[in-house]
C-alpha positions in Angstrom: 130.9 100.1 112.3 127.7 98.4 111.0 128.0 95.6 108.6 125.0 94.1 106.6 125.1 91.0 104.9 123.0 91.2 102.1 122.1 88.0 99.7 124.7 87.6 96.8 121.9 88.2 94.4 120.9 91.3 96.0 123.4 94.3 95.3 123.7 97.5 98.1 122.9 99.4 95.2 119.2 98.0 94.5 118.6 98.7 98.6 120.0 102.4 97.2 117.7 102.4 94.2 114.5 101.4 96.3 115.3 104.0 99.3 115.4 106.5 96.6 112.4 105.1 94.9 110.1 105.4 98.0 111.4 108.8 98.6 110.2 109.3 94.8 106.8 108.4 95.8 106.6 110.6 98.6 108.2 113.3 97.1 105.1 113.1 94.4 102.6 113.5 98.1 104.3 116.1 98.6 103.9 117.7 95.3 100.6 117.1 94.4 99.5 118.1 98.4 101.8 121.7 97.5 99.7 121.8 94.4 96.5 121.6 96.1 95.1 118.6 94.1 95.2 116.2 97.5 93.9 117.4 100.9 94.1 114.2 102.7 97.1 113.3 104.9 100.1 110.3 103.6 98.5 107.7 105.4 95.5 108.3 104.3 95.6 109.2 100.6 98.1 106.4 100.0 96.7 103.6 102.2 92.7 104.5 102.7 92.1 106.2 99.9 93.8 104.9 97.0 95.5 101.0 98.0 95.7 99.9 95.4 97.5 102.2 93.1 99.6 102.6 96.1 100.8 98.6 95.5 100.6 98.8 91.8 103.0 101.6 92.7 105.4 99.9 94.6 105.0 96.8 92.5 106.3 98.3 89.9 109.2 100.0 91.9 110.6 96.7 92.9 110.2 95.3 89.1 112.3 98.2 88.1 114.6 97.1 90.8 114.7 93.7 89.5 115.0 94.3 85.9 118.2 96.8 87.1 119.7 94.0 88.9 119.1 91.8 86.5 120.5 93.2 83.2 123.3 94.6 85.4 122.4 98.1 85.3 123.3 98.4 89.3 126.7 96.7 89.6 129.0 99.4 88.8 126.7 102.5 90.0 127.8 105.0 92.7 125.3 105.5 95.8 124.1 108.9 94.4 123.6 107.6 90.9 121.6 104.6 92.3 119.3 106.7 94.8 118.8 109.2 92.0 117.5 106.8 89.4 115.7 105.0 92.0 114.1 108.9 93.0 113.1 109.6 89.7 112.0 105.9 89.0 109.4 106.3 92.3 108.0 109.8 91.3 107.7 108.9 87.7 106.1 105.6 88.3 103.6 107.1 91.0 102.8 109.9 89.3 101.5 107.3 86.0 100.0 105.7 89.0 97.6 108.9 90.2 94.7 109.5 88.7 93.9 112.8 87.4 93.2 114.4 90.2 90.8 117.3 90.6 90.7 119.9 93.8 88.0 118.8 96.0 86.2 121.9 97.8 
């Protein structure tokens, strides 16, 4: 079995909550790409194009995290709950993030 010792400040269900965050992000890729609004490929539309929305993004996923942990909101939370919130926290902060964003031809 593998154990991880995490800070005492630092619950398992924040690491939950950001996992489920970045998956939040990528799962708004994903849907703008199946929309056709974004040609470009992850690495590229996140990183090259667009850096830095990508770290006001994930800025703002770890202050969510932060102000969970530190009104309490993440003590008590089961793992589904905590990567649920965190994966509708990612794609909702993301998608505020994007731009309106028009085909290109």
């Amino acid at each position: 079995m593998i154990t991880i010792d995490l800070p005492a400040w630092l619950p398992i269900q924040a690491v939950q909550f950001m996992a489920g965050g970045l998956v939040g992000v990528f799962a708004n890729y994903v849907s703008l790409k199946g929309k056709g609004l974004i040609r470009s490929t992850l690495y590229r539309f996140m990183v090259v194009e667009r850096p830095g929305r990508t770290l006001a993004s994930l800025l703002t996923l770890v202050a969510a995290c932060a102000a969970a942990i530190a009104v309490g909101g993440l003590e008590d939370m089961r793992i589904t709950t905590a990567v649920a919130a965190g994966f509708t926290s990612g794609w909702a902060i993301d998608a505020g993030a994007t731009p309106a964003l028009r085909v290109r031809r």
